[in-house]
N, C-alpha and C positions, 0 to 999 in steps of 0.2 A: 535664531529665527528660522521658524521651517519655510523653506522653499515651496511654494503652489505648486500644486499635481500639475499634470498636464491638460486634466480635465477641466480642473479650475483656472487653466490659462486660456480653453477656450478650444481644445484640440481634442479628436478624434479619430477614430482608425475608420476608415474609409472603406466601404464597398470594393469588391475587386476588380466590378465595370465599373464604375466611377472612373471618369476620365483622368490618362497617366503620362507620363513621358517617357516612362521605358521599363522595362522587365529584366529582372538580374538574374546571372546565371553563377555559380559556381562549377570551373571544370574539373572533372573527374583527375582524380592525380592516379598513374599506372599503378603504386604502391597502395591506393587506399581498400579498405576495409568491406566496403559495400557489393564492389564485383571481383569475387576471387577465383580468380584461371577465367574472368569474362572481359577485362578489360576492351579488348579490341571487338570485340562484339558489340558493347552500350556504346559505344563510340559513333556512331552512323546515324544511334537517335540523339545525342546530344545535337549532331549538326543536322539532323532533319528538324529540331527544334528550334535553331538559333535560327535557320533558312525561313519558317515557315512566320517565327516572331518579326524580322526584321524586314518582310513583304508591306509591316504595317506602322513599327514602331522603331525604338531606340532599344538594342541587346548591349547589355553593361556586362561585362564577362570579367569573372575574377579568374586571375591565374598566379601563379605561384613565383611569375617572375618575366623576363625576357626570351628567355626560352624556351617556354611554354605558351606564351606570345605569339613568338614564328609557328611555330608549331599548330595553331591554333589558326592564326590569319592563314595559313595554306587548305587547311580543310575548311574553312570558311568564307577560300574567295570568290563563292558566288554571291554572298552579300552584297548587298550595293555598301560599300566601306563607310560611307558617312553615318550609316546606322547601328554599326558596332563599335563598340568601346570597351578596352582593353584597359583591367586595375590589376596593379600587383600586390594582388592583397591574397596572401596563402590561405587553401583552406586545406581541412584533412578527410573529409569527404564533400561528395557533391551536393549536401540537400541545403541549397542556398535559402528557400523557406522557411526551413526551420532555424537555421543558424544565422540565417543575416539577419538585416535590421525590419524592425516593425515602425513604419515610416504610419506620420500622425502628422494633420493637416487642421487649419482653422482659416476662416477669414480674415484674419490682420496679418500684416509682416510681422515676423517671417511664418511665412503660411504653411511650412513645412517644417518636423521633425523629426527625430530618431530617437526610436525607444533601444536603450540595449540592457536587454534582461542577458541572465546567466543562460548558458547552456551545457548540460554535460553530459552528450549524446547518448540521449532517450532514456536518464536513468543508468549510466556507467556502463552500459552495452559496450563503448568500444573507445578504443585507445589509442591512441592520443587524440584531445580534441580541445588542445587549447590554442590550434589557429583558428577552428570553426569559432569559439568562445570570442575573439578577438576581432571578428568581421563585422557586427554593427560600430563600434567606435573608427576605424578605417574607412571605412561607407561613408559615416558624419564626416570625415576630416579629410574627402576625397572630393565631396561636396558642397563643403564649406557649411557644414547646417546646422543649428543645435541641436543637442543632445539629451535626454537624461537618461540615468544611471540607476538600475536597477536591478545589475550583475548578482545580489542576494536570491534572487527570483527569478526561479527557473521556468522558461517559457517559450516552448517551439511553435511558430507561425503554423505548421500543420495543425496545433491543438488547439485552436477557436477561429471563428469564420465569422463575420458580422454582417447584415447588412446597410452597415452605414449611418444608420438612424434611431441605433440606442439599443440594439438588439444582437445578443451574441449566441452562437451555438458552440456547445463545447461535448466534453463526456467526462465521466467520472472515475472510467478507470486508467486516465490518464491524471487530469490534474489532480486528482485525489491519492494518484500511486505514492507511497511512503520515499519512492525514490527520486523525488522529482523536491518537494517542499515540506519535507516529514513534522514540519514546526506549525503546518498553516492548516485549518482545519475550513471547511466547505466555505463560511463564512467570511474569514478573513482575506480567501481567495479572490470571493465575488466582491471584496471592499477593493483590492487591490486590479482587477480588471475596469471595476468603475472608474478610479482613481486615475489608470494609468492611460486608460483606452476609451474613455469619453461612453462607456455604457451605462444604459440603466436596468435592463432588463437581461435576465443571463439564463437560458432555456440548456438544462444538464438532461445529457443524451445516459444510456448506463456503460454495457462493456463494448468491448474491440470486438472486431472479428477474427476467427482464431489465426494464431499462429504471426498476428502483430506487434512487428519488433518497437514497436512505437509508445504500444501501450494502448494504441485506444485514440491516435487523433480521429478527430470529426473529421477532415477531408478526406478520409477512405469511406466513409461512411455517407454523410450527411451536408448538401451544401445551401446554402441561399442562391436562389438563382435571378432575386428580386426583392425587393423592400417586406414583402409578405407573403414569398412562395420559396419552400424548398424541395429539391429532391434527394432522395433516399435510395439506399439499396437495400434490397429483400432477400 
């Protein structure tokens, strides 16, 4: 028996204003790949970041353990505490976007879920990346949420942006790169975003801006800023 999509359960990926209870962060590990001889430098915006989110909401911070825990609650004790939360859920670089979970929502209980597609940072760029691979099932079972399972299917949260209501922006020289789903052809892609992420309508941007290690996500580019307004960079 095949298992219902997500879409045929009644669930969708939701708007970014769309009302939320918290914003996850992934922290930077000294060793990772991303800032090399910069670590202590990105370090002042990650906590100018976590400062500025928990003025309003809930900041979920993955860290790699107990010790990066301490280490973390001391640059972050201006927080008001009750709105930071600490998961020991390892990653291998920071971009919690693309590597966590793509959380999908409906009106019936349980009104919340977790998509976890494959990730194999941006196209085998960089190595090792099979703690970032392993962060939306940890998210679901830190949560307590359901899940589904779609680790064949490579798909970073930077690479499509919706607004909510059946409408997604993506680009094509990402989800079309041969490094990413070399098996799945334009088509099959848009069946499986329908399928997975409650769209009907899938608006394809073309290439990257140069020199994007990403391949080409729409959020360097192009966002929704409303149910039928975006903006762009020129």
């Amino acid at each position: 028996m095949i298992e219902p999509s997500p879409s045929e359960k009644g669930y969708r990926m939701p708007a970014e204003w769309e009302p939320h209870e918290a914003t996850w962060l992934s922290w930077p590990q000294p060793d990772c790949n991303s800032f090399p001889g910069s670590y202590d430098r990105v370090i002042p915006t990650f906590v100018k970041m976590a400062e500025t989110l928990a003025e309003s909401e809930i900041v979920r911070i993955n860290v790699s353990g107990a010790e990066q825990e301490k280490t973390v609650r001391k640059l972050l004790r201006s927080c008001p505490p009750e709105r930071v939360e600490y998961f020991h859920i390892p990653t291998d670089e920071p971009w919690c976007r693309d590597h966590g979970p793509i959380f999908v929502k409906r009106d019936k209980s349980p009104q919340l879920a977790v998509l976890n597609f494959g990730f194999n940072a941006w196209g085998f760029k960089l190595s090792p990346f099979d703690e970032d691979n392993a962060v939306p099932p940890a998210v679901a079972k830190a949560l307590g949420l359901p899940i589904f399972h779609f680790e064949h299917c490579i798909l970073e949260g930077g690479s499509i942006d919706t607004n909510g209501q059946g409408t997604l922006l993506t680009t094509e020289s990402c989800l079309l790169n041969a490094n990413r789903n070399p098996t799945l052809d334009r088509s099959a892609i848009e069946k499986k975003l329908r399928d997975k992420l409650g769209v009907k309508k899938i608006l394809w941007l073309g290439d990257c801006i140069e020199g994007d290690d990403t391949d080409g996500h729409v959020d360097d580019i192009t966002r929704f800023i409303g149910p039928s307004t975006v903006i762009t960079a020129v």
